[in-house]
N, CA, C and O atoms as a Tripos MOL2 file, in Angstrom:
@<TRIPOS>MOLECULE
protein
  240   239    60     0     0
PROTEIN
NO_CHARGES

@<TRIPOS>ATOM
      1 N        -252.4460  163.7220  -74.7920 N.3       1 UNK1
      2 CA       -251.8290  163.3510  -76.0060 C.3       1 UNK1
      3 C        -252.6560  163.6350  -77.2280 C.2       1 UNK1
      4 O        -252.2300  164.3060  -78.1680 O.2       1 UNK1
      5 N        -253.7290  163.1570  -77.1850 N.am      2 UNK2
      6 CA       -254.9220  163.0310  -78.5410 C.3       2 UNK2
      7 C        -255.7620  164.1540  -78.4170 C.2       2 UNK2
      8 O        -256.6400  164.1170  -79.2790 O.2       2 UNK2
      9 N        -255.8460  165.2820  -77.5750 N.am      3 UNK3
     10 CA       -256.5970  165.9720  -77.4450 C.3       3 UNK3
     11 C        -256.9330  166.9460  -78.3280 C.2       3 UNK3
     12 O        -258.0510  167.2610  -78.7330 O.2       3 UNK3
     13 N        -255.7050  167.4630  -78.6310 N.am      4 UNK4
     14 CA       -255.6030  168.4750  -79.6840 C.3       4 UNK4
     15 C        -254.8670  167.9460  -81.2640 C.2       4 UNK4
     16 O        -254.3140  168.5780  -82.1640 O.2       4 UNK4
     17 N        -255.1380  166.6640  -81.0880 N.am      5 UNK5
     18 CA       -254.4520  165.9210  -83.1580 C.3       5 UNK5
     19 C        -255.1250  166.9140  -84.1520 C.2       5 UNK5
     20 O        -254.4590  167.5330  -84.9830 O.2       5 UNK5
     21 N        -256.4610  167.0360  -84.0300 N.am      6 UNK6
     22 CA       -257.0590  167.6940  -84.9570 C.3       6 UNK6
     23 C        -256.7330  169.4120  -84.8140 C.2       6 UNK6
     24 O        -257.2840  169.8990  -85.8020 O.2       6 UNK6
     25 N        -256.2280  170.2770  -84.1970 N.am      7 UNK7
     26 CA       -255.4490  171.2440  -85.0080 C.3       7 UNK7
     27 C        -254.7200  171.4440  -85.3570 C.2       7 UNK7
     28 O        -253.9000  170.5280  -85.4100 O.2       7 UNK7
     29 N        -254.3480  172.6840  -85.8730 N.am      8 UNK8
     30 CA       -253.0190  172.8330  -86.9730 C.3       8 UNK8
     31 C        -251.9390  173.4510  -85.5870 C.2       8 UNK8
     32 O        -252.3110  174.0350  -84.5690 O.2       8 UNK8
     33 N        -250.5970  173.0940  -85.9780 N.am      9 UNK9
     34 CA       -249.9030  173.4970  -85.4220 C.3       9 UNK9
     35 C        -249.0860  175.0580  -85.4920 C.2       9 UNK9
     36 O        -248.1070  175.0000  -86.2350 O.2       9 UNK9
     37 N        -249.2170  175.8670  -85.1190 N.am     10 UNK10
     38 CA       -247.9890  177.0820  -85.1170 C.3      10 UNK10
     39 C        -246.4000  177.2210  -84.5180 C.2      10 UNK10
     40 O        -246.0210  176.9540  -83.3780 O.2      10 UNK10
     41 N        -245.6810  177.6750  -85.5450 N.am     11 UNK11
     42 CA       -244.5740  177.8910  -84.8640 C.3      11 UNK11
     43 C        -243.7900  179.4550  -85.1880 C.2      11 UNK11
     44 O        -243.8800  180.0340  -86.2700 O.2      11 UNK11
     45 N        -243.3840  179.7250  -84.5600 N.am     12 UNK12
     46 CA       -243.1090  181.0330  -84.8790 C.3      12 UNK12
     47 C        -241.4990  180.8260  -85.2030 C.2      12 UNK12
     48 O        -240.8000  179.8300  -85.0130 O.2      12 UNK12
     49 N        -241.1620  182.0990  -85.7510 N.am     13 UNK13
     50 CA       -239.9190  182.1600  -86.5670 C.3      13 UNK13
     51 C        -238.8300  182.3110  -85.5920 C.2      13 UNK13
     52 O        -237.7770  181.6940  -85.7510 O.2      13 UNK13
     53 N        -239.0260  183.1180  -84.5610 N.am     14 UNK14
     54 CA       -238.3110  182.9290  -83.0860 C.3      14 UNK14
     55 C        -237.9850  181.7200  -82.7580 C.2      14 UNK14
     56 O        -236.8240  181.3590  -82.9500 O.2      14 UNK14
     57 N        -238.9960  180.7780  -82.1570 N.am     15 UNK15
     58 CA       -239.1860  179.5300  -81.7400 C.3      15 UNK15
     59 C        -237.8540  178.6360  -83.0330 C.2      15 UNK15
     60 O        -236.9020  177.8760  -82.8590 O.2      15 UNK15
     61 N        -238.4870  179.2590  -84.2330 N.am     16 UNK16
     62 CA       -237.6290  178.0460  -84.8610 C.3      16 UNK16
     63 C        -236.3170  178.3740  -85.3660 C.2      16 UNK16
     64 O        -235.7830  177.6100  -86.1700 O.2      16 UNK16
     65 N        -235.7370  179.4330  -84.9800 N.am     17 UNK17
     66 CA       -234.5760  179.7270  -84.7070 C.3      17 UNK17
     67 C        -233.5300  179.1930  -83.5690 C.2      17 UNK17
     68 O        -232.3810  178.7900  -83.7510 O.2      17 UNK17
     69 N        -234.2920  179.3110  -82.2870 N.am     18 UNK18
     70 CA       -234.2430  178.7950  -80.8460 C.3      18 UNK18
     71 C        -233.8600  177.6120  -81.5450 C.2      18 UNK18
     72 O        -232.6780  177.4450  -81.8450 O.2      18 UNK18
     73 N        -234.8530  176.6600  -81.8770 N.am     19 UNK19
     74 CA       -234.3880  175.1340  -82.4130 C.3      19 UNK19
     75 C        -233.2220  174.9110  -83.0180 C.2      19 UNK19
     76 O        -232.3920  174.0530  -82.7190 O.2      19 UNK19
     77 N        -233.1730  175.7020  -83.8790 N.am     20 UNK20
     78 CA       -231.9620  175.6790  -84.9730 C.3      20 UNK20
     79 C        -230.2830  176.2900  -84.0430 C.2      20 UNK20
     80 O        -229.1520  176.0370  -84.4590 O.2      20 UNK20
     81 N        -230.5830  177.0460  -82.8490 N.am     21 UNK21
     82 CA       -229.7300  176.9670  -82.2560 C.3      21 UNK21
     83 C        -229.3600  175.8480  -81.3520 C.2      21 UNK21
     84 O        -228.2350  175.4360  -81.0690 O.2      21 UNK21
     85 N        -230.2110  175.5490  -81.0610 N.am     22 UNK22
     86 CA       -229.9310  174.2000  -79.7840 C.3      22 UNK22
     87 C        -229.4820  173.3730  -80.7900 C.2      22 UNK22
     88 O        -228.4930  172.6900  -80.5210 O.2      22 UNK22
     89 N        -230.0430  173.2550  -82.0410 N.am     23 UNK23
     90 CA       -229.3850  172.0240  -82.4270 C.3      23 UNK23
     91 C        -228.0390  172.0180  -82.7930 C.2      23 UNK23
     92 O        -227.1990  171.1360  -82.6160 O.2      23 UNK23
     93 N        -227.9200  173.2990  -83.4170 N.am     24 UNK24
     94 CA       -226.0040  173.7550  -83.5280 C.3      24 UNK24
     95 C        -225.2140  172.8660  -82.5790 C.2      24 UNK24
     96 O        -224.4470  171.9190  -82.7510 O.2      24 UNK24
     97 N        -225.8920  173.8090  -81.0330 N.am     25 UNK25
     98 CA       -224.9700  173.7710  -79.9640 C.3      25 UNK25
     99 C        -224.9150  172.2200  -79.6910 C.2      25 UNK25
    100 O        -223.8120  171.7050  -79.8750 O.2      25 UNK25
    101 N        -225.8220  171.4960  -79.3260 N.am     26 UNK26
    102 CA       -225.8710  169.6070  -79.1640 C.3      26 UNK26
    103 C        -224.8560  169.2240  -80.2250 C.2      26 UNK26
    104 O        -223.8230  168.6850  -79.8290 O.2      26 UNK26
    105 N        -225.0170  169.4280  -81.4910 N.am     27 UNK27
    106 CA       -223.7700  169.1580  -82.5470 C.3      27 UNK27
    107 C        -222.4190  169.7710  -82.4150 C.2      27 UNK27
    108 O        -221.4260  169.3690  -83.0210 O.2      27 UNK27
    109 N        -222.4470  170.7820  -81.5720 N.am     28 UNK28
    110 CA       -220.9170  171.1650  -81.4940 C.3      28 UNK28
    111 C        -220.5520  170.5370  -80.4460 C.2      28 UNK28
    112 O        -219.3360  170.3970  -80.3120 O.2      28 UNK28
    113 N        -221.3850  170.0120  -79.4690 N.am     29 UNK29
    114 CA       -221.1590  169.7560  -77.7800 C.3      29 UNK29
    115 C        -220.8380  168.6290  -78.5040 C.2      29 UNK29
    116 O        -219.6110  168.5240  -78.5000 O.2      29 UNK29
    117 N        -221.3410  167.7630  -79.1050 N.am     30 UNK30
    118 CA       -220.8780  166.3450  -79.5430 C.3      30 UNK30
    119 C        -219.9730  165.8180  -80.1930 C.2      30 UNK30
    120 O        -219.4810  164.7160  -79.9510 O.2      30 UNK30
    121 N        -219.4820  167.0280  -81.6410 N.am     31 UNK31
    122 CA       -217.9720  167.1090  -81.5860 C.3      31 UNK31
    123 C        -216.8080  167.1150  -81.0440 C.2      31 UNK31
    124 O        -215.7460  166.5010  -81.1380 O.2      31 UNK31
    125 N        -217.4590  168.3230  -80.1980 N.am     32 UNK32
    126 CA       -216.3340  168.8400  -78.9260 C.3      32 UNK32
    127 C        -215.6280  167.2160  -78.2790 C.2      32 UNK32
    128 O        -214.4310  166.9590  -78.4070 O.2      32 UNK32
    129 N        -216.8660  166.0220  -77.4290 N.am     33 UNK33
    130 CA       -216.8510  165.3160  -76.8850 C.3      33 UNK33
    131 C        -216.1220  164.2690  -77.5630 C.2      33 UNK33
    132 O        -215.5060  163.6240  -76.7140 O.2      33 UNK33
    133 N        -215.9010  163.7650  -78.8800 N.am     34 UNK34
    134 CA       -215.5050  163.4320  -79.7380 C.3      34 UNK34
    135 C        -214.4010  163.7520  -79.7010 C.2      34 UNK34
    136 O        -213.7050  162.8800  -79.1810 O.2      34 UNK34
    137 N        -213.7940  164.7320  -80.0530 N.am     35 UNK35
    138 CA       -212.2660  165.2550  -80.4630 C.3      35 UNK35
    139 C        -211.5190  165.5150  -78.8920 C.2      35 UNK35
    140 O        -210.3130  165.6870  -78.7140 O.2      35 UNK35
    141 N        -212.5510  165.4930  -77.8660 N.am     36 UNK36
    142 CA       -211.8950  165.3680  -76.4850 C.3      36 UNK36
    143 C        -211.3190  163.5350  -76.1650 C.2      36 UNK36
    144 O        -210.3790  163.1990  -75.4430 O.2      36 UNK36
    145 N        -212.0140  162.8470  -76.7690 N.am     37 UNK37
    146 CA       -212.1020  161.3550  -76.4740 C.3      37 UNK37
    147 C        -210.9100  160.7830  -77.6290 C.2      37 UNK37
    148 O        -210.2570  159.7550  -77.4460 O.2      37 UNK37
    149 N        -210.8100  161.4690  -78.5640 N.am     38 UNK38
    150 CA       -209.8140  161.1740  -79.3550 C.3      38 UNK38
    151 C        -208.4540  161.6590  -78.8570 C.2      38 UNK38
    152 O        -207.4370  161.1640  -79.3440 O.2      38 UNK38
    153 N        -208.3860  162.5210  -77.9950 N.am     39 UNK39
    154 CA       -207.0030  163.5800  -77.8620 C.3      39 UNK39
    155 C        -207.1710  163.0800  -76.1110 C.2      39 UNK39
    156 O        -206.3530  163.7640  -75.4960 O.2      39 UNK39
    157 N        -207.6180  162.5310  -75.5320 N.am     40 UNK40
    158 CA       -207.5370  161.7380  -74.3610 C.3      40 UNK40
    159 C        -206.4680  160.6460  -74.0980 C.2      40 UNK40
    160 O        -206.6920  159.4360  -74.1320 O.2      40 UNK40
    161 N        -205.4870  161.1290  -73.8780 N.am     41 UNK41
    162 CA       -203.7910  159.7930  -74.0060 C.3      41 UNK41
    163 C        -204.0610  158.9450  -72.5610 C.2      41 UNK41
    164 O        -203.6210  157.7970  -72.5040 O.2      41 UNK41
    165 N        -204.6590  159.4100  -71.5930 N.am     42 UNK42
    166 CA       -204.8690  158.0220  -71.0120 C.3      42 UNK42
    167 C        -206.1950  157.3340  -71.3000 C.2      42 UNK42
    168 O        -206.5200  156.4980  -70.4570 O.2      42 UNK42
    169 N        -207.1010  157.5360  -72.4140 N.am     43 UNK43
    170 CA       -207.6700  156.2690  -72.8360 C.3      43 UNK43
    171 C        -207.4950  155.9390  -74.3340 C.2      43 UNK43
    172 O        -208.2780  155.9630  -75.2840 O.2      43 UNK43
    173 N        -206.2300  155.6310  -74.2110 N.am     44 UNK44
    174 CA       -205.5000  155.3910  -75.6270 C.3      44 UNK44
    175 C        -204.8840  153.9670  -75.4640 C.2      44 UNK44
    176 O        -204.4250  153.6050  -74.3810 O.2      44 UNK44
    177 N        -204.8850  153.1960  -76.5300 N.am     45 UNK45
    178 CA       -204.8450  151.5870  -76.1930 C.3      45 UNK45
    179 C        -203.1540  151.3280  -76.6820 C.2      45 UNK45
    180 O        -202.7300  150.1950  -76.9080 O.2      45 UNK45
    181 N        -202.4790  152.3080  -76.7740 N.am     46 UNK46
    182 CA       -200.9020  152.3650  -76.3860 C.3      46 UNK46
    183 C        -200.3970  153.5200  -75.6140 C.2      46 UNK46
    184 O        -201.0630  154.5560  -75.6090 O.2      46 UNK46
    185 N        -199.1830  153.4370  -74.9020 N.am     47 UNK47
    186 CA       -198.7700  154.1370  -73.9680 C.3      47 UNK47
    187 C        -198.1500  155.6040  -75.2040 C.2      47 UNK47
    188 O        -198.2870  156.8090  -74.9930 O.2      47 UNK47
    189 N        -197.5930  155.0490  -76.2390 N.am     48 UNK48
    190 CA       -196.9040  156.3570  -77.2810 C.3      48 UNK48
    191 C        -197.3480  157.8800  -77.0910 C.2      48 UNK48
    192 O        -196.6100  158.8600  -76.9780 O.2      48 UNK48
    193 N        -198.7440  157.8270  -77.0850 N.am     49 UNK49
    194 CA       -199.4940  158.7550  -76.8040 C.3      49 UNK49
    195 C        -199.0020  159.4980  -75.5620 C.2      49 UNK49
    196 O        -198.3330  160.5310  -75.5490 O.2      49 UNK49
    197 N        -199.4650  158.7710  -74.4900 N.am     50 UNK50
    198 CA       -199.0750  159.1410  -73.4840 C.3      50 UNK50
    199 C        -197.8590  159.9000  -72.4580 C.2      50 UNK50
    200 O        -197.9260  160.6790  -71.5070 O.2      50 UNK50
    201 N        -196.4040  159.0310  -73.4160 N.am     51 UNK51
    202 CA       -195.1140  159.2920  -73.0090 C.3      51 UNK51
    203 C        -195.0080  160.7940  -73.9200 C.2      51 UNK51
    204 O        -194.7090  161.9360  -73.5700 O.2      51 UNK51
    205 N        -195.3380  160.2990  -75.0280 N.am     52 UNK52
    206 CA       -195.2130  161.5520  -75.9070 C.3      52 UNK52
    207 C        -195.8870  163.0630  -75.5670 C.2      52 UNK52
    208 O        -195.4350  164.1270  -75.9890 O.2      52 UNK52
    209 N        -196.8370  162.9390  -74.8790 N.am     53 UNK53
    210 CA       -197.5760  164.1350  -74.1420 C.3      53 UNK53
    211 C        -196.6970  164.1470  -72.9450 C.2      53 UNK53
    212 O        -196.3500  165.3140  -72.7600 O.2      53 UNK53
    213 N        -196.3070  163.5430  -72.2630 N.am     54 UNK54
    214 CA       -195.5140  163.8580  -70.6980 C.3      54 UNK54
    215 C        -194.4010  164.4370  -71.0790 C.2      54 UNK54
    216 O        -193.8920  165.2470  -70.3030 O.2      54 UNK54
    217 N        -193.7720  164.1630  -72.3420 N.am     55 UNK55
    218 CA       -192.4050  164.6080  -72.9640 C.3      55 UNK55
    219 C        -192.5840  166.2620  -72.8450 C.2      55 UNK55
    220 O        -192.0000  167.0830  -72.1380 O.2      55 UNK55
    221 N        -193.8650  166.4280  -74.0460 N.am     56 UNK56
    222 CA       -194.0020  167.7720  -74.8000 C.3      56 UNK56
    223 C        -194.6060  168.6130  -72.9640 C.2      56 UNK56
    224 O        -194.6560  169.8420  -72.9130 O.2      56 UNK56
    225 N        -194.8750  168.0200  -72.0610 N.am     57 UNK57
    226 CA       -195.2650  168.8530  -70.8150 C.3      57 UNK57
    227 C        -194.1440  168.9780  -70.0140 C.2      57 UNK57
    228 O        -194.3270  169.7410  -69.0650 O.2      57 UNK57
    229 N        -192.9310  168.4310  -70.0900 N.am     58 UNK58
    230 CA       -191.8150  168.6450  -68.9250 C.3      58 UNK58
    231 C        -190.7630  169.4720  -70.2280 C.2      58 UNK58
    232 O        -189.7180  170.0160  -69.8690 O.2      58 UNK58
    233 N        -191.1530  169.4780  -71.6160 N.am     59 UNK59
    234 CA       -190.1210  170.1060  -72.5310 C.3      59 UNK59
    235 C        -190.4050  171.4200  -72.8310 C.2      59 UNK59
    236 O        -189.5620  172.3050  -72.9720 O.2      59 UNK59
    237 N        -191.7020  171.5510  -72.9370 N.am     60 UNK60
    238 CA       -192.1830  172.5460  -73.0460 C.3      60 UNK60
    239 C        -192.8480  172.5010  -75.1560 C.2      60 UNK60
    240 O        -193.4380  173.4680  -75.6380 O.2      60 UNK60
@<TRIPOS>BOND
     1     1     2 1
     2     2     3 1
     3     3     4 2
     4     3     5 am
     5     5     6 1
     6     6     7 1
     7     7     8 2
     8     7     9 am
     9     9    10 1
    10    10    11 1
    11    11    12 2
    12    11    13 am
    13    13    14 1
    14    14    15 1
    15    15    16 2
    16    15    17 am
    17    17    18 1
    18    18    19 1
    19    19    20 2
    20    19    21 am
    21    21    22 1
    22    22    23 1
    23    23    24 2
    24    23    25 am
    25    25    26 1
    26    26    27 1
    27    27    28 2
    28    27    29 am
    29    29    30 1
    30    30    31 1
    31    31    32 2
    32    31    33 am
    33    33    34 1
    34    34    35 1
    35    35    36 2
    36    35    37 am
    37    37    38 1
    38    38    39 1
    39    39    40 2
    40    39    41 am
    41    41    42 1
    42    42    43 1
    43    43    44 2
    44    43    45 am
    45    45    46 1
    46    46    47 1
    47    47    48 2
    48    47    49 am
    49    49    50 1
    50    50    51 1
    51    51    52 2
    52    51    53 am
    53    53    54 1
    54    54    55 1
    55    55    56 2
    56    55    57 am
    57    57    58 1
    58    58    59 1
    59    59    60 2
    60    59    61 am
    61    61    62 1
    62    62    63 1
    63    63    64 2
    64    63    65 am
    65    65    66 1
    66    66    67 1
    67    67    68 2
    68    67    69 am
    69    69    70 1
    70    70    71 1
    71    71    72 2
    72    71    73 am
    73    73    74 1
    74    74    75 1
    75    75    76 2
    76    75    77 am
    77    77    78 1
    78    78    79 1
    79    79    80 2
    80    79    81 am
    81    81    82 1
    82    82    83 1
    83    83    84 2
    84    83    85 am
    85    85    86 1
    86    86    87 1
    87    87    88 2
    88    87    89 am
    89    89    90 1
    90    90    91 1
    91    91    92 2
    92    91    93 am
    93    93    94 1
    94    94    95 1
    95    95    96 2
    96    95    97 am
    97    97    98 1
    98    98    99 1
    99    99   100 2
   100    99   101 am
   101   101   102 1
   102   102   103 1
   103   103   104 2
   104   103   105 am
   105   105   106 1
   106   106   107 1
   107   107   108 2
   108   107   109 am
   109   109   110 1
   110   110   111 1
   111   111   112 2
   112   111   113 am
   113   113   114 1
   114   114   115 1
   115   115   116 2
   116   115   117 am
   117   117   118 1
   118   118   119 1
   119   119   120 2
   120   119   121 am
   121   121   122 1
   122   122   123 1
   123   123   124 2
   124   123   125 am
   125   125   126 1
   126   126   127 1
   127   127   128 2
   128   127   129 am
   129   129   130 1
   130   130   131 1
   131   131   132 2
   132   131   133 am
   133   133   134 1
   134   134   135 1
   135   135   136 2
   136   135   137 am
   137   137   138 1
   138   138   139 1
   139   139   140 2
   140   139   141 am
   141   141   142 1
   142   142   143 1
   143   143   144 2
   144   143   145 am
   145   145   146 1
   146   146   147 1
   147   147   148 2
   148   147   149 am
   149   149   150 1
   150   150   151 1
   151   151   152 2
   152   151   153 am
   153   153   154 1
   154   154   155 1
   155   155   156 2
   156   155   157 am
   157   157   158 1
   158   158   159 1
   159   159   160 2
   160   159   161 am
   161   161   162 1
   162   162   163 1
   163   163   164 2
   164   163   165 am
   165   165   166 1
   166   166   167 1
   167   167   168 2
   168   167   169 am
   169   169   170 1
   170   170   171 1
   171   171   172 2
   172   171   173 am
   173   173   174 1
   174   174   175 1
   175   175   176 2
   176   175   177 am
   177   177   178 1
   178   178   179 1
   179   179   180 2
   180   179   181 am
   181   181   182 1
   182   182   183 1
   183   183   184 2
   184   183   185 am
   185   185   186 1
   186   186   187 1
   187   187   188 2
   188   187   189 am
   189   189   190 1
   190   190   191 1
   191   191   192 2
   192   191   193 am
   193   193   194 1
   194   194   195 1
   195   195   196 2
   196   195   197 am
   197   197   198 1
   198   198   199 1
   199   199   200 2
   200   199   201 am
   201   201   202 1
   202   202   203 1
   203   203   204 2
   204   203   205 am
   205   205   206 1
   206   206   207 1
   207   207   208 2
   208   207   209 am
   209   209   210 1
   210   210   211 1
   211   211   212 2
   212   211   213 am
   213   213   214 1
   214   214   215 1
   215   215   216 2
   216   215   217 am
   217   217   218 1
   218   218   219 1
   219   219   220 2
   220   219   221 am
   221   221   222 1
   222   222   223 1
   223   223   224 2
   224   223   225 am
   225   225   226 1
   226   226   227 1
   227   227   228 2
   228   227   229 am
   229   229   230 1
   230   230   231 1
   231   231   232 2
   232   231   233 am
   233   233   234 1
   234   234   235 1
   235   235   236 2
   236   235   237 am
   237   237   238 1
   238   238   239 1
   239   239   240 2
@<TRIPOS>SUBSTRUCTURE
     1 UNK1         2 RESIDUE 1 A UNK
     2 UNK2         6 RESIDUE 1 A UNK
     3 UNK3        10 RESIDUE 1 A UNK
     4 UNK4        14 RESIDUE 1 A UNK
     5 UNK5        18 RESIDUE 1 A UNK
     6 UNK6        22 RESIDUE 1 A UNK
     7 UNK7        26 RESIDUE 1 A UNK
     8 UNK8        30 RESIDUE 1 A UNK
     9 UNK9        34 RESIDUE 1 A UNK
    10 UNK10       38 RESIDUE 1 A UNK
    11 UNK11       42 RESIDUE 1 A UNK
    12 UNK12       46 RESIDUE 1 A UNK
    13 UNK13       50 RESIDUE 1 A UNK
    14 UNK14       54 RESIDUE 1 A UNK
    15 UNK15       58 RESIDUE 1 A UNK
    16 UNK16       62 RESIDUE 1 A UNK
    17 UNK17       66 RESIDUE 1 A UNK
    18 UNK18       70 RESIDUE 1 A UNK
    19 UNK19       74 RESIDUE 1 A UNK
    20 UNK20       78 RESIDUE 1 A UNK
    21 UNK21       82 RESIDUE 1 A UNK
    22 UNK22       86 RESIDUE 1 A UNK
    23 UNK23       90 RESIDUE 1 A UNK
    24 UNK24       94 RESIDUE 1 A UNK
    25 UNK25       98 RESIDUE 1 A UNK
    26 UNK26      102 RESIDUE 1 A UNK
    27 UNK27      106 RESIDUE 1 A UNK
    28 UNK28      110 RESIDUE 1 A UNK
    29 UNK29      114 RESIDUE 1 A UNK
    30 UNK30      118 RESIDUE 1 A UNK
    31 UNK31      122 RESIDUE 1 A UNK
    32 UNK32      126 RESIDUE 1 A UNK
    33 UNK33      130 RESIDUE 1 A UNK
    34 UNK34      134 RESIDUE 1 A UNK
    35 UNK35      138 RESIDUE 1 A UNK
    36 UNK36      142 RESIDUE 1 A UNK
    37 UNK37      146 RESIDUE 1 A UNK
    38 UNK38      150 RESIDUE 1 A UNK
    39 UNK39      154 RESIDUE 1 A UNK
    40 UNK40      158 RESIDUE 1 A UNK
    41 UNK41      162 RESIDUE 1 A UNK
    42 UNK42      166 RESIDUE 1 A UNK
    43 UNK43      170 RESIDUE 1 A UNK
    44 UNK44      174 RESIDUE 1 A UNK
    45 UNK45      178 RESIDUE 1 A UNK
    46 UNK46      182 RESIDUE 1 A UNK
    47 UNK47      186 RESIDUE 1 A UNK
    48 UNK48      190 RESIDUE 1 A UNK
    49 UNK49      194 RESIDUE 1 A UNK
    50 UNK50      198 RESIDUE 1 A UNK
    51 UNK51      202 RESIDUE 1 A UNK
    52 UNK52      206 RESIDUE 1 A UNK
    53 UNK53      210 RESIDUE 1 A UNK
    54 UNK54      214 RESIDUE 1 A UNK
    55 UNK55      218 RESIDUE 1 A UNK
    56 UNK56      222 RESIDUE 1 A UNK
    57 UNK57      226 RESIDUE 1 A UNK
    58 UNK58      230 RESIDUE 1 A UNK
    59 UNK59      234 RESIDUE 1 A UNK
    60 UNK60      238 RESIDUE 1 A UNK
């Protein structure tokens, strides 16, 4: 842990790109998970949802 406090750190412009992508992707993955949990009709705390999706799947 303490071994190396006293130097300076490097990061390269690669590396901190890499970062800047992962962090995109964790923020889109977490949206994604979000707008999946919202648009989820069986964990919806009325059935409306639900009937209304079984409708639009046997109606087309």
């Amino acid at each position: 842990g303490d071994l190396f406090a006293d130097k300076e750190v490097f990061v390269t412009s690669g590396y901190k790109a890499k970062l800047a992508e992962r962090q995109a992707d964790l923020e889109r993955e977490k949206l994604e998970d979000k707008r999946e949990a919202l648009l989820n009709v069986l964990q919806q705390d009325n059935m409306d949802a639900f009937y209304r999706f079984q409708l639009k799947l046997r109606t087309g």
